[in-house]
N, C-alpha and C positions, 0 to 999 in steps of 0.2 A: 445346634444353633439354627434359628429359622436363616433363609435365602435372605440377604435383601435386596432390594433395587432402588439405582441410585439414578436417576436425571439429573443430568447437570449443564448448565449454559452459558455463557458469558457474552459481552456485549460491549462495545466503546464508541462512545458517540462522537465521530471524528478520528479515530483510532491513529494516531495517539488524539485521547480527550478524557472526557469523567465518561468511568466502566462503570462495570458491576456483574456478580454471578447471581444465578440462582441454581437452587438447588431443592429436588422434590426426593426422602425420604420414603419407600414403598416396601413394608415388612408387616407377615400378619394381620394383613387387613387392616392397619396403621398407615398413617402418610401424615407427614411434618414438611413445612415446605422455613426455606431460609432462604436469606439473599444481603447484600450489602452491597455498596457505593465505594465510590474511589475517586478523587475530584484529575487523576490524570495519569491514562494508563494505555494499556492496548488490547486489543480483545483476546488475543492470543493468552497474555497474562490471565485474563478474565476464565478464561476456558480454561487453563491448568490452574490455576488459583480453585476455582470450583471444586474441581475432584479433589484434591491435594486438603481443602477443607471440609469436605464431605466424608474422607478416611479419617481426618483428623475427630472428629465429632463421634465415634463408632466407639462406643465403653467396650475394656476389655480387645481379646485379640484373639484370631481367627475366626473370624468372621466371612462366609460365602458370599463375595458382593459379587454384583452385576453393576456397571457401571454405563450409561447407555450418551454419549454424545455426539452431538454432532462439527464436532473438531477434527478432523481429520489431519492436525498439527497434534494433537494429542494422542489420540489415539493409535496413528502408524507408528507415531516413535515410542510407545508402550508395546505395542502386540508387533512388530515390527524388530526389537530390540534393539532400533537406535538408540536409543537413552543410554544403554548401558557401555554403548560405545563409546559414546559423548562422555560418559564419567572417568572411563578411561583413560581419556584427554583431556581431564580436566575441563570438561566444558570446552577448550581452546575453540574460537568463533563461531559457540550456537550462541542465542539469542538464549535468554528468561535462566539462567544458570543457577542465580536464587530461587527459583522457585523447582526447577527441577533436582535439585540438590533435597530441597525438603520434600517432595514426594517423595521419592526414595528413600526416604527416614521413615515415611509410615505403610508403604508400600508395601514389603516384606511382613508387615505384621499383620496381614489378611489375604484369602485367597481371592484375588480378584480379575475377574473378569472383563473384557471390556466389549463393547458392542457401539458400532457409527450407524447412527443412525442420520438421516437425511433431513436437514434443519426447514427449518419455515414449511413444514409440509402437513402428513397428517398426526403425524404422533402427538399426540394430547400432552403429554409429561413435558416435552422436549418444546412445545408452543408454552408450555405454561411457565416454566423454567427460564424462556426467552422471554415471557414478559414479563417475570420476576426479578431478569437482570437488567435489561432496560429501566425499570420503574426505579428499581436501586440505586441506577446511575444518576435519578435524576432528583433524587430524593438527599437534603439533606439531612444528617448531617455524612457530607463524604470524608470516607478515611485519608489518609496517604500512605500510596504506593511508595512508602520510601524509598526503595531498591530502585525503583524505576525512576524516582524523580532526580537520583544521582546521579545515576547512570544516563541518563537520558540522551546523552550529548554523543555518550562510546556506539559505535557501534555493534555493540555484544549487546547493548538492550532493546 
């Protein structure tokens, strides 16, 4: 199976406010870029909603990803292995618990790598990805963050 590489961003304008991810595709001398909207979220969501729908999107399973963000909320608690702490615990008071629950559903079904890279800077995928999530936020029609717009009030969201 070819390598691929994954850019992925997220964004919320007023955090909590309407998010959005992007995400840039790079396999093969191939590149698909995607993104969507969310009329009321947090960027953090926005940044593991990304990844978590960028593995989701991947036909088939084992796949060599590279996953490259500048989240440093997602990323240390993946390479890091807090997450798997956290699941131990039942999530008991992390933040995005829906959302880190289904990573971990697709997670295990590729080899995945992860890589922080430094946001608003020079990396080309990682600006472009950021202004794919921005434009989604601001673009109707926006989804809803159901999870979050319940939770909104608890403080685990």
């Amino acid at each position: 199976m070819a390598n691929i590489s994954i850019y992925t961003d997220g964004a919320a304008q007023g955090n909590p406010g309407p998010g959005g991810y992007g995400i840039v595709f790079i396999s093969g001398g191939h590149r698909k870029e995607f993104s969507q909207g969310y009329r009321y979220t947090t960027n953090n969501r926005m940044e593991l909603l990304s990844v978590i729908v960028a593995l989701e999107m991947l036909k088939g399973e084992g796949h060599h990803v590279t996953i490259y963000s500048d989240s440093k909320y997602v990323v240390e608690a993946i390479e890091k292995k807090w997450v798997f702490e956290w699941q131990k615990k039942n999530f008991k008071n992390k933040k995005n618990p829906d959302l880190w629950e289904r990573f971990l559903q697709i997670y295990p079904k590729h080899h995945v790598r992860f890589v922080w890279v430094k946001g608003h800077a020079s990396n080309k995928e990682n600006n472009r990805c950021d202004e794919l999530a921005v434009l989604a936020a601001k673009t109707p029609p926006l989804l809803i963050d159901e999870w979050y717009e319940r939770h909104k009030e608890n403080k685990n969201s």
